[in-house]
PDB file with one MODEL, atoms N, CA, C and O in Angstrom:
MODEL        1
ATOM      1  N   UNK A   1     -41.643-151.484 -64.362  1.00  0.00           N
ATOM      2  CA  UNK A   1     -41.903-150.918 -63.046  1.00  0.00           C
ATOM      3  C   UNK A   1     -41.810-152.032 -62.015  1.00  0.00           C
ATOM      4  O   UNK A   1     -42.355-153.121 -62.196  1.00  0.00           O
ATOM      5  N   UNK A   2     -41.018-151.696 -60.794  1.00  0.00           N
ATOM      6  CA  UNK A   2     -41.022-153.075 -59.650  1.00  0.00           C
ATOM      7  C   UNK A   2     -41.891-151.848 -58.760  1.00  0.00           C
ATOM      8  O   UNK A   2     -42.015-150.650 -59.017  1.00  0.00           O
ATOM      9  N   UNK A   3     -42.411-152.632 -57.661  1.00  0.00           N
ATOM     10  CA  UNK A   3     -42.979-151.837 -56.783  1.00  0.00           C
ATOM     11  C   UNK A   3     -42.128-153.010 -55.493  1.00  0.00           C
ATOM     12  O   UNK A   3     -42.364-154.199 -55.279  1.00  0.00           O
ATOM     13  N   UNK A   4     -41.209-152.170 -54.895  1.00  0.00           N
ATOM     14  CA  UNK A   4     -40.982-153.325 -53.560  1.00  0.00           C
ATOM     15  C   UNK A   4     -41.053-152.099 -52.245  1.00  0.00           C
ATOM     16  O   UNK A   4     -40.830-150.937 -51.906  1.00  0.00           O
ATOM     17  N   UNK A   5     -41.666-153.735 -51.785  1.00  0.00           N
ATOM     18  CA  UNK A   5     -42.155-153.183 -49.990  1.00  0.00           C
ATOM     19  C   UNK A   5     -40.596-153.310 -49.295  1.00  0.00           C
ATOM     20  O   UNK A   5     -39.679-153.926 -49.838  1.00  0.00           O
ATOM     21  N   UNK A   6     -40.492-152.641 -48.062  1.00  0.00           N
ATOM     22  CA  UNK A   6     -39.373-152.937 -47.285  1.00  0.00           C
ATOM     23  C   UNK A   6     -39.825-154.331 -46.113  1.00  0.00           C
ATOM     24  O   UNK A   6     -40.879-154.878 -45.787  1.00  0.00           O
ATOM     25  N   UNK A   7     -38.472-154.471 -45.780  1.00  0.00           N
ATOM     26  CA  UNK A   7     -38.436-155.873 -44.721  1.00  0.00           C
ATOM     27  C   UNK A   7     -39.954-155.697 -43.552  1.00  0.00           C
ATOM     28  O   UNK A   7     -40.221-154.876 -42.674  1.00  0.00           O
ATOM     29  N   UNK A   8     -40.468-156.555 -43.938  1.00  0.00           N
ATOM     30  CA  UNK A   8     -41.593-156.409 -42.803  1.00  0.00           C
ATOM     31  C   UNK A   8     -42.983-155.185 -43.127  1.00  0.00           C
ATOM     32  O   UNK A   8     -43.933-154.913 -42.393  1.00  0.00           O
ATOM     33  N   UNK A   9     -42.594-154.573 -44.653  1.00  0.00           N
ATOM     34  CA  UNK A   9     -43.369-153.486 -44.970  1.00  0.00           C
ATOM     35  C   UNK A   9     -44.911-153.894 -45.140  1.00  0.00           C
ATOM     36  O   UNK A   9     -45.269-154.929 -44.577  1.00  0.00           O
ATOM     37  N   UNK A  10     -45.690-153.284 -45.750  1.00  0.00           N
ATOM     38  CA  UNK A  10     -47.323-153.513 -46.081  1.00  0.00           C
ATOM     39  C   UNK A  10     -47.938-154.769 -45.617  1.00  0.00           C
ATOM     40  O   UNK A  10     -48.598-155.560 -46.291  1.00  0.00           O
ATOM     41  N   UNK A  11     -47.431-154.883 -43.580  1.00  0.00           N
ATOM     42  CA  UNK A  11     -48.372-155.628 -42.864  1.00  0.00           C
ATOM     43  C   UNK A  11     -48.048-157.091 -43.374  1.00  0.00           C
ATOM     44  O   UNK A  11     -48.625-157.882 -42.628  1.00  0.00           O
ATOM     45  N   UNK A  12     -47.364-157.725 -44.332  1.00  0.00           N
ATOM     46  CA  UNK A  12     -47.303-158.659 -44.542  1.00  0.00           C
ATOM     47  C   UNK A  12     -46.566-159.352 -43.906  1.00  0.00           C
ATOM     48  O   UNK A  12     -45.414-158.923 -43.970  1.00  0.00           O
ATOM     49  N   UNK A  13     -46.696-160.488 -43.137  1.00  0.00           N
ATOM     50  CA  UNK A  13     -46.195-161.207 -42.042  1.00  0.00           C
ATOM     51  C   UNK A  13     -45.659-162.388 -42.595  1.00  0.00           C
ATOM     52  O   UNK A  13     -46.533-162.881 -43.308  1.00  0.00           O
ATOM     53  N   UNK A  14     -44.749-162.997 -42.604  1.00  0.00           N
ATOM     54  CA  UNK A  14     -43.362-164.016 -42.665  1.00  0.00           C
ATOM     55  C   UNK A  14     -43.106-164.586 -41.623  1.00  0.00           C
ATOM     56  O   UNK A  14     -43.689-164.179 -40.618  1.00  0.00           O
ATOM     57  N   UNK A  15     -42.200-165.662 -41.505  1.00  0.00           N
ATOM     58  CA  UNK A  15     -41.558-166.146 -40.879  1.00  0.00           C
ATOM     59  C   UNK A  15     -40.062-165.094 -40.156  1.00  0.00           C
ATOM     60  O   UNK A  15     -39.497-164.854 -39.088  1.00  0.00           O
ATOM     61  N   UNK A  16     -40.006-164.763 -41.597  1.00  0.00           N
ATOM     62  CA  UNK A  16     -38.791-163.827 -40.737  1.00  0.00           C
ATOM     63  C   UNK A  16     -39.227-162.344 -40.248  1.00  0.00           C
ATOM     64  O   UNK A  16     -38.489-161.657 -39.542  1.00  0.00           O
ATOM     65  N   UNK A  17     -40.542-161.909 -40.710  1.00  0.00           N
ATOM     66  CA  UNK A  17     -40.435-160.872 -40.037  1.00  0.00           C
ATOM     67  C   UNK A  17     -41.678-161.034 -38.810  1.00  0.00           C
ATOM     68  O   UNK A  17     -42.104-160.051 -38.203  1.00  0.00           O
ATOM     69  N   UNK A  18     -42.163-162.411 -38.569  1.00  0.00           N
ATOM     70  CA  UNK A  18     -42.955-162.473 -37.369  1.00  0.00           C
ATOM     71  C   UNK A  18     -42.741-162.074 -35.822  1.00  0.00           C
ATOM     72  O   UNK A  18     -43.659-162.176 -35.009  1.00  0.00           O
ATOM     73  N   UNK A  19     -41.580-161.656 -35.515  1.00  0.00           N
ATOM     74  CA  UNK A  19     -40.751-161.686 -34.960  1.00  0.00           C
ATOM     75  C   UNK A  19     -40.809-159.717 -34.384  1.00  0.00           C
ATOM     76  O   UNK A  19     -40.729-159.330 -33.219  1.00  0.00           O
ATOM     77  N   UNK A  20     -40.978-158.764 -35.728  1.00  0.00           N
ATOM     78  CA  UNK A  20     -41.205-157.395 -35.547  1.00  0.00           C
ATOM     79  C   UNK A  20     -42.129-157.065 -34.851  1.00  0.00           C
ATOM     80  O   UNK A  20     -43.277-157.428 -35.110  1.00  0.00           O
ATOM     81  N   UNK A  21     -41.746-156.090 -33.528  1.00  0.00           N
ATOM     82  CA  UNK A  21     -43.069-155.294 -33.506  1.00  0.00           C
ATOM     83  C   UNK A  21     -42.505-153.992 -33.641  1.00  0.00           C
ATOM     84  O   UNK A  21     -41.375-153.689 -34.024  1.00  0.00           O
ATOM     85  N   UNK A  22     -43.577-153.162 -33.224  1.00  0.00           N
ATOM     86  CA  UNK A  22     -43.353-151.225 -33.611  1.00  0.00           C
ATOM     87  C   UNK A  22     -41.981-151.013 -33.152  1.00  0.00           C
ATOM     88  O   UNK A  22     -41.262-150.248 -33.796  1.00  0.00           O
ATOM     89  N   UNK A  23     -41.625-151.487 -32.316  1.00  0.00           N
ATOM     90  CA  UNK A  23     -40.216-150.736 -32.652  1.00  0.00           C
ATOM     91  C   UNK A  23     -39.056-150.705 -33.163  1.00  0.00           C
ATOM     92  O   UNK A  23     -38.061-150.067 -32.819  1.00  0.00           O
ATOM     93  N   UNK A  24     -39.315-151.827 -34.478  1.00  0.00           N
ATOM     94  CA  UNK A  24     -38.535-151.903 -35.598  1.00  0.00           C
ATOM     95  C   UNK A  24     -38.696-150.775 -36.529  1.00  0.00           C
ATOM     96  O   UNK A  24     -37.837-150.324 -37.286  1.00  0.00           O
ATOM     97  N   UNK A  25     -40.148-150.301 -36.344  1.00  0.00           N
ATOM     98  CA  UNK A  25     -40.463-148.605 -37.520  1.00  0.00           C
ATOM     99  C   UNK A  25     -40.648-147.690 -36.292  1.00  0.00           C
ATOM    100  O   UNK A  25     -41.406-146.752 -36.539  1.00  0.00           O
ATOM    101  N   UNK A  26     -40.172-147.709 -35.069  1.00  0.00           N
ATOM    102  CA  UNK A  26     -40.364-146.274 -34.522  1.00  0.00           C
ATOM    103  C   UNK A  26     -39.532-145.452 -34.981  1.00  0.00           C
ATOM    104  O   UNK A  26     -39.950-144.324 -34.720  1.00  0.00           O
ATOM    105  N   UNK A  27     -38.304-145.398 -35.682  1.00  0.00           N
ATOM    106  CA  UNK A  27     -37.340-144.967 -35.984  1.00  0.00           C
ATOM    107  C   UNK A  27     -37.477-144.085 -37.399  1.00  0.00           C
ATOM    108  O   UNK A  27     -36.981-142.980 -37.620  1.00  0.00           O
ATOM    109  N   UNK A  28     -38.243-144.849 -38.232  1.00  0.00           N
ATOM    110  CA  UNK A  28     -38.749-144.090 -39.629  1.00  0.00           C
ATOM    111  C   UNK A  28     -39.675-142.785 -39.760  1.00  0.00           C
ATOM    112  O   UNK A  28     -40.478-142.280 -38.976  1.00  0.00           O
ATOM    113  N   UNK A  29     -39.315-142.483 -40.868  1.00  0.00           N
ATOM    114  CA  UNK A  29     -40.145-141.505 -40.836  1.00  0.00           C
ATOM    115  C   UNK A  29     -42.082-141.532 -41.165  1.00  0.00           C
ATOM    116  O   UNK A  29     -42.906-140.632 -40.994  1.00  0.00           O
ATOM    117  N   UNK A  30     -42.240-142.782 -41.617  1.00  0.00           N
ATOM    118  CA  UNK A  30     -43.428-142.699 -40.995  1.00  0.00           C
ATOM    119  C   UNK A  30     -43.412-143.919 -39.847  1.00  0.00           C
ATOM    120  O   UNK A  30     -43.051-145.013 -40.281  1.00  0.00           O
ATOM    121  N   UNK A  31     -43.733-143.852 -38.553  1.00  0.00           N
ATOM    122  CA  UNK A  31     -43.440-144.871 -37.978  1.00  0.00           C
ATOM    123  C   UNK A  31     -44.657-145.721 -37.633  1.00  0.00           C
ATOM    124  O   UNK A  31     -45.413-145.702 -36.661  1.00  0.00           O
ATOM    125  N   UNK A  32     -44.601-146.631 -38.960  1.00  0.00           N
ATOM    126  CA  UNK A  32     -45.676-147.978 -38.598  1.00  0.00           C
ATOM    127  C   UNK A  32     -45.668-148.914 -39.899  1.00  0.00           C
ATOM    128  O   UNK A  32     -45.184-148.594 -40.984  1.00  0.00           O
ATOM    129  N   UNK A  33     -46.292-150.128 -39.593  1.00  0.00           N
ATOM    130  CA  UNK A  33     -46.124-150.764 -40.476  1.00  0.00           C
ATOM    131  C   UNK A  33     -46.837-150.422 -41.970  1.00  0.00           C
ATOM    132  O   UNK A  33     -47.783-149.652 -41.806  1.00  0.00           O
ATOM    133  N   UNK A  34     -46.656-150.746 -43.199  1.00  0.00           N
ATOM    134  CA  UNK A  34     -47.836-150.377 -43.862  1.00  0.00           C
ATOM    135  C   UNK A  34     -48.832-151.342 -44.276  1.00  0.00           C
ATOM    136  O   UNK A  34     -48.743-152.549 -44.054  1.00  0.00           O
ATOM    137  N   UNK A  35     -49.878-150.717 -44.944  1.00  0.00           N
ATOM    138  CA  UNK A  35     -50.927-152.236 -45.174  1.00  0.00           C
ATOM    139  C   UNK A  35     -51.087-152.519 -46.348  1.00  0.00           C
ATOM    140  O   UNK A  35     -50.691-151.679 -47.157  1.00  0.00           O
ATOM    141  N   UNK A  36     -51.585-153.523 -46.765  1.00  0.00           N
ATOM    142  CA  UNK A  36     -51.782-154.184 -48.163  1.00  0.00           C
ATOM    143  C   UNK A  36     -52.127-153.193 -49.009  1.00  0.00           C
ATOM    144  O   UNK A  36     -51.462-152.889 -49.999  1.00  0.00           O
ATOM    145  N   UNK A  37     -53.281-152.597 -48.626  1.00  0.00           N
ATOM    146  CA  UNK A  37     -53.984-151.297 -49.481  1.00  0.00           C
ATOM    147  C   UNK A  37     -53.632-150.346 -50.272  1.00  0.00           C
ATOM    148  O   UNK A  37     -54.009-149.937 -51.370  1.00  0.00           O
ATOM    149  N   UNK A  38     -52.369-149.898 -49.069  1.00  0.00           N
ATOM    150  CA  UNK A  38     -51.433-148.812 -49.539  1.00  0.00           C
ATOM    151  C   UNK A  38     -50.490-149.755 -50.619  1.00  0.00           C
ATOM    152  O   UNK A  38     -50.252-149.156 -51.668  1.00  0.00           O
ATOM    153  N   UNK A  39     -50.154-150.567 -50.563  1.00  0.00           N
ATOM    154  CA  UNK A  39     -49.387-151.376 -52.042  1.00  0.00           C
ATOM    155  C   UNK A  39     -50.785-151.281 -53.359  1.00  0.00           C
ATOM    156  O   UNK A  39     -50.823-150.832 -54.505  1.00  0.00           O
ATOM    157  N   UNK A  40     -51.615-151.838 -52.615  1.00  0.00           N
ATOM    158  CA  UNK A  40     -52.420-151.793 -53.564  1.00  0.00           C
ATOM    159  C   UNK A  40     -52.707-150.670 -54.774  1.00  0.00           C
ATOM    160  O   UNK A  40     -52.860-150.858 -55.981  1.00  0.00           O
ATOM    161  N   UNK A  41     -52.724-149.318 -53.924  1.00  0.00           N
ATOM    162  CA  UNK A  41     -53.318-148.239 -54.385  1.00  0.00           C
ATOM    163  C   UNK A  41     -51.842-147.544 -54.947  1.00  0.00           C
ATOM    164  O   UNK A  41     -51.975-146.452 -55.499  1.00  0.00           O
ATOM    165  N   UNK A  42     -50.663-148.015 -54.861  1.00  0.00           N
ATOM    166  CA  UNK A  42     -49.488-147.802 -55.475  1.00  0.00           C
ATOM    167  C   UNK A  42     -49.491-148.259 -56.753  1.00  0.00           C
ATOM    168  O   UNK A  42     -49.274-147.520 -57.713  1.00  0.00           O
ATOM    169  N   UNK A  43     -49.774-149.700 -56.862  1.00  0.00           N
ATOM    170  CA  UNK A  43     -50.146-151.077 -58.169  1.00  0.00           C
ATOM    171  C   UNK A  43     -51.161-149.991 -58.997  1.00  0.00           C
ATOM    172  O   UNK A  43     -51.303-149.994 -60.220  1.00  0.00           O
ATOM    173  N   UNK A  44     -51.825-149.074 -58.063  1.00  0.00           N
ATOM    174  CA  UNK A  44     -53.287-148.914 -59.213  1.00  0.00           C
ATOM    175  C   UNK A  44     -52.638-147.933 -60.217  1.00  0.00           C
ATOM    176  O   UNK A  44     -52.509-147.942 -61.442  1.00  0.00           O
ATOM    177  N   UNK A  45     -52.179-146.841 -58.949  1.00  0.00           N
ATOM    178  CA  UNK A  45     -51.353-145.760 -59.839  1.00  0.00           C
ATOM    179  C   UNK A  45     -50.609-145.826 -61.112  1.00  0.00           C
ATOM    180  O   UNK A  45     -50.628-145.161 -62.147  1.00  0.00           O
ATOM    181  N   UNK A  46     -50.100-146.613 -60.788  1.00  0.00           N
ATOM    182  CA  UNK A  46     -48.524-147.521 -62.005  1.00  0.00           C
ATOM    183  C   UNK A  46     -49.460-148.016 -63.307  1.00  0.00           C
ATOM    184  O   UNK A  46     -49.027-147.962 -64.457  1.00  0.00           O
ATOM    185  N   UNK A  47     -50.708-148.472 -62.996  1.00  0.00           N
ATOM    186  CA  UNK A  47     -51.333-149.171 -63.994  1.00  0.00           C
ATOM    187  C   UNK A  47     -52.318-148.161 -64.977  1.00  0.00           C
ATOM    188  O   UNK A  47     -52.698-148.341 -66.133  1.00  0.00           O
ATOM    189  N   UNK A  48     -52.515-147.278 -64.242  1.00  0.00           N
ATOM    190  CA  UNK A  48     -53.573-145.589 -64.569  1.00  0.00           C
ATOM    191  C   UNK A  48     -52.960-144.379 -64.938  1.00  0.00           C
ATOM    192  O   UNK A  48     -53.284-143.880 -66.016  1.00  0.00           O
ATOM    193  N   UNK A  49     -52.069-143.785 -64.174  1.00  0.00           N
ATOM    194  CA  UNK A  49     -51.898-142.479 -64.016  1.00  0.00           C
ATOM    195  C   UNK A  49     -50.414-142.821 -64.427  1.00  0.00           C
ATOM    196  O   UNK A  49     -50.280-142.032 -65.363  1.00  0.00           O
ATOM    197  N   UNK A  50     -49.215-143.490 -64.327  1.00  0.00           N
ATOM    198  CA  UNK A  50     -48.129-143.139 -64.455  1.00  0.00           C
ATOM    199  C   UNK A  50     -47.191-143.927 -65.880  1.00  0.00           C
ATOM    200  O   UNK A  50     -46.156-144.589 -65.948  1.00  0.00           O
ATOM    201  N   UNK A  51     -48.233-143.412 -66.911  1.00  0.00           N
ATOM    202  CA  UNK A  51     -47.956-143.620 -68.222  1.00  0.00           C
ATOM    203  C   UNK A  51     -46.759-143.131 -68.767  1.00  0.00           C
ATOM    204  O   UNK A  51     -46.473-143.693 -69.824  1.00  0.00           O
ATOM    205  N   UNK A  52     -46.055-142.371 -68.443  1.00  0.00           N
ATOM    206  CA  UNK A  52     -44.658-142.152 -68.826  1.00  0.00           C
ATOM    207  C   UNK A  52     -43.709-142.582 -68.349  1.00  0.00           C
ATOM    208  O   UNK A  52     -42.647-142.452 -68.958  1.00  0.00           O
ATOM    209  N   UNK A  53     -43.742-143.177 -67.225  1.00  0.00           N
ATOM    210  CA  UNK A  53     -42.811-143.961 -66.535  1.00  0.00           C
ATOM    211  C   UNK A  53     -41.848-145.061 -67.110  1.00  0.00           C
ATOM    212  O   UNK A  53     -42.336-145.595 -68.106  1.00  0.00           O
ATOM    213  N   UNK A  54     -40.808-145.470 -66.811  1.00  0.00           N
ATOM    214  CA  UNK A  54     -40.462-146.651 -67.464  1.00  0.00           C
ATOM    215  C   UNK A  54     -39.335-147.337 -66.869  1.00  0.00           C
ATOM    216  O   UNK A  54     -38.504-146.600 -67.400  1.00  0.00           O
ATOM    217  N   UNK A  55     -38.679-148.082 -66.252  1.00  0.00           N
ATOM    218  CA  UNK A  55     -37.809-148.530 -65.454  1.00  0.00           C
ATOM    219  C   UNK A  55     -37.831-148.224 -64.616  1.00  0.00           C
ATOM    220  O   UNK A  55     -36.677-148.021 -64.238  1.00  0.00           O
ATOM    221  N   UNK A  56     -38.876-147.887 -63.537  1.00  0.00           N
ATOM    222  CA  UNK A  56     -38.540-147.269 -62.182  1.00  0.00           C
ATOM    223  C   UNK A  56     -39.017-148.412 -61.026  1.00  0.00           C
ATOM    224  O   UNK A  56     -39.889-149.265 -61.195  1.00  0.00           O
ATOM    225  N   UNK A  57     -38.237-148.205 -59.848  1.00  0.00           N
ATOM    226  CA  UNK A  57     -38.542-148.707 -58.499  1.00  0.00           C
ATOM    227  C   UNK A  57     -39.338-147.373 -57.789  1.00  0.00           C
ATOM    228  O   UNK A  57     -39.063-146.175 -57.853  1.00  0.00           O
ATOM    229  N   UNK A  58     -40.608-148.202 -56.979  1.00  0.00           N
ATOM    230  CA  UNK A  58     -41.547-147.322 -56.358  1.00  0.00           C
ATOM    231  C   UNK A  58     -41.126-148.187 -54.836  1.00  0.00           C
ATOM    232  O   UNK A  58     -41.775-149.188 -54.532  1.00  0.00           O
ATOM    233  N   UNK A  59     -40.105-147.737 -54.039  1.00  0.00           N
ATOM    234  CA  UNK A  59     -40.233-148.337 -52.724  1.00  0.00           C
ATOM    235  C   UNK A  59     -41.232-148.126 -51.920  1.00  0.00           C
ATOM    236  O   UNK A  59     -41.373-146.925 -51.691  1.00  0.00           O
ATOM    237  N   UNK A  60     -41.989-148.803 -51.393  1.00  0.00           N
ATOM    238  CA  UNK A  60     -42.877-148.537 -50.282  1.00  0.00           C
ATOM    239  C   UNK A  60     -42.487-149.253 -48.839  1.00  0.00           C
ATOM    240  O   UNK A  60     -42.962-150.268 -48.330  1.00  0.00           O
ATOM    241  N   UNK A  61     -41.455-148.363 -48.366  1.00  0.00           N
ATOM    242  CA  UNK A  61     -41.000-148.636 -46.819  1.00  0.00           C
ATOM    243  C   UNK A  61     -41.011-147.599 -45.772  1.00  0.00           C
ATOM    244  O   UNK A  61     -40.225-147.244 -44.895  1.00  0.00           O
ATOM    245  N   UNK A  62     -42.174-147.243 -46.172  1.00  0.00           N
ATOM    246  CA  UNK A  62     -42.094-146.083 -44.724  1.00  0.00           C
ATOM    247  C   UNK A  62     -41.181-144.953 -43.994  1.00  0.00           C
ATOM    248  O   UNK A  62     -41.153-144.352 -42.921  1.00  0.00           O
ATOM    249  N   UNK A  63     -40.206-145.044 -45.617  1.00  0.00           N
ATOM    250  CA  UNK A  63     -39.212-143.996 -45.550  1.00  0.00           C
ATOM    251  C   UNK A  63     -37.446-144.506 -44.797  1.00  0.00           C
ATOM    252  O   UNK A  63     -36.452-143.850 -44.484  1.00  0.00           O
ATOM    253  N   UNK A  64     -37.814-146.075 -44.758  1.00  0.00           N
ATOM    254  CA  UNK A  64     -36.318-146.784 -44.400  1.00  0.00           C
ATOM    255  C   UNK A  64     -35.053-145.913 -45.201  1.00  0.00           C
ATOM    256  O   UNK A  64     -34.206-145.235 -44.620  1.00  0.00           O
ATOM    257  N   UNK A  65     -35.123-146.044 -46.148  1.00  0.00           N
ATOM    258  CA  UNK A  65     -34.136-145.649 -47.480  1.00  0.00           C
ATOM    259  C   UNK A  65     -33.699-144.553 -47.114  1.00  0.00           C
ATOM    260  O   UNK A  65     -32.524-144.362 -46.799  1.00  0.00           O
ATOM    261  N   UNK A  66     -34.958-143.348 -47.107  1.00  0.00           N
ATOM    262  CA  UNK A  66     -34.585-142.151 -46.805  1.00  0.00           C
ATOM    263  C   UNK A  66     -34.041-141.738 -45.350  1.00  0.00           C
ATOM    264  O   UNK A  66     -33.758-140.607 -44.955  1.00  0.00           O
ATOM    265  N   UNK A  67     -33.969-142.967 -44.654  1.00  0.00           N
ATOM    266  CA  UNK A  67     -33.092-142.608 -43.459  1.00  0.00           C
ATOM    267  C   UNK A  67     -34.021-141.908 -42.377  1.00  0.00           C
ATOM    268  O   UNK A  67     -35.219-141.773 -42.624  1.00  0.00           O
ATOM    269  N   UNK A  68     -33.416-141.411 -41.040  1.00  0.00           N
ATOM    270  CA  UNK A  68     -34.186-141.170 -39.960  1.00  0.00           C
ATOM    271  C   UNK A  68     -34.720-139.290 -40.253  1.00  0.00           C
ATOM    272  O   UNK A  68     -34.077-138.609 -41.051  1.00  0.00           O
ATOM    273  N   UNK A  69     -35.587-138.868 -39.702  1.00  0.00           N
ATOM    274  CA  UNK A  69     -36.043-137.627 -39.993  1.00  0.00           C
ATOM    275  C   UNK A  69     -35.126-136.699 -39.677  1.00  0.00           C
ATOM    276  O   UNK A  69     -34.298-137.191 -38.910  1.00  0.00           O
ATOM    277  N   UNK A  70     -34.811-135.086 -40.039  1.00  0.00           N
ATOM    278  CA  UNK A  70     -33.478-134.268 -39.510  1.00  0.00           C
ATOM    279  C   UNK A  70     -34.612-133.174 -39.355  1.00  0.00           C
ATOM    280  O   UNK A  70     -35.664-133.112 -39.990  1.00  0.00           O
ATOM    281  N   UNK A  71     -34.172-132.360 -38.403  1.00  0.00           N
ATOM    282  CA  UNK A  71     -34.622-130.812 -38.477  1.00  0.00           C
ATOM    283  C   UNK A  71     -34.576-129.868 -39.399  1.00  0.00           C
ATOM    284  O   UNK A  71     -33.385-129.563 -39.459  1.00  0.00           O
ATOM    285  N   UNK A  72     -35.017-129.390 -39.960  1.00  0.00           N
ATOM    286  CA  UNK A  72     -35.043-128.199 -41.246  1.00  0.00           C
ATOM    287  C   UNK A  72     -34.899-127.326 -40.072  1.00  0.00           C
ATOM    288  O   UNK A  72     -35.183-127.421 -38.878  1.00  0.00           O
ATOM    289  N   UNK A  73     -34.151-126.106 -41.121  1.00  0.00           N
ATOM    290  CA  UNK A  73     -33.552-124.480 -41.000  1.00  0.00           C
ATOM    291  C   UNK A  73     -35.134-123.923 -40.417  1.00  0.00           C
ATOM    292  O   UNK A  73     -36.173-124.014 -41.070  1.00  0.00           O
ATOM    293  N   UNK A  74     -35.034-123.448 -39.296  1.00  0.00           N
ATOM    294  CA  UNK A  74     -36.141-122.244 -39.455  1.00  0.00           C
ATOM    295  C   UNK A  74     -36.372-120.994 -40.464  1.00  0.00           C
ATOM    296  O   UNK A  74     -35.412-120.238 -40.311  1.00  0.00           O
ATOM    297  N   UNK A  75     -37.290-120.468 -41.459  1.00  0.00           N
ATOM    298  CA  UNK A  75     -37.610-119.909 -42.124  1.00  0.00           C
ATOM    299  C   UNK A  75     -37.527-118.458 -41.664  1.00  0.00           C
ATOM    300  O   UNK A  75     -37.718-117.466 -42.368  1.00  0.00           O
ATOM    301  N   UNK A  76     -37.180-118.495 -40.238  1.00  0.00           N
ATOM    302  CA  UNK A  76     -37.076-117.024 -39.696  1.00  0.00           C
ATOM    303  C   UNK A  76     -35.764-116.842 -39.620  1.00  0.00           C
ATOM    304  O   UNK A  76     -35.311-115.769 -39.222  1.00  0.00           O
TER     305      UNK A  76
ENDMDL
END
């Protein structure tokens, strides 16, 4: 199991991403940075609950990957 954050993800501050503010994630679908915690409580999962798992990437980037949000079909 890898668990990777995106560029500048879970609040963790760098040299290269000292430089970000919010409107590097206004664009995502969740738009903000994330925090240590939320990695954390990802790490816990992987180590507890997700016993069948086995080669997987758990990205935690605030939905970079999945690209910018689209409108869904109205149901009517």
């Amino acid at each position: 199991m890898l668990v990777g954050g995106g560029c500048g993800a879970a609040g963790f501050r760098t040299p290269m991403t000292a430089g970000f503010d919010d409107s590097y994630v206004r664009g995502q679908p969740v738009p903000r940075f994330g925090e240590p915690g939320e990695v954390a409580r990802m790490v816990l999962f992987i180590i507890t609950d997700a016993t069948f798992s086995t080669g997987s990437e758990c990205v935690l980037d605030g939905g970079i990957l999945a690209g910018p949000p689209t409108g869904l079909a109205s149901a009517d």
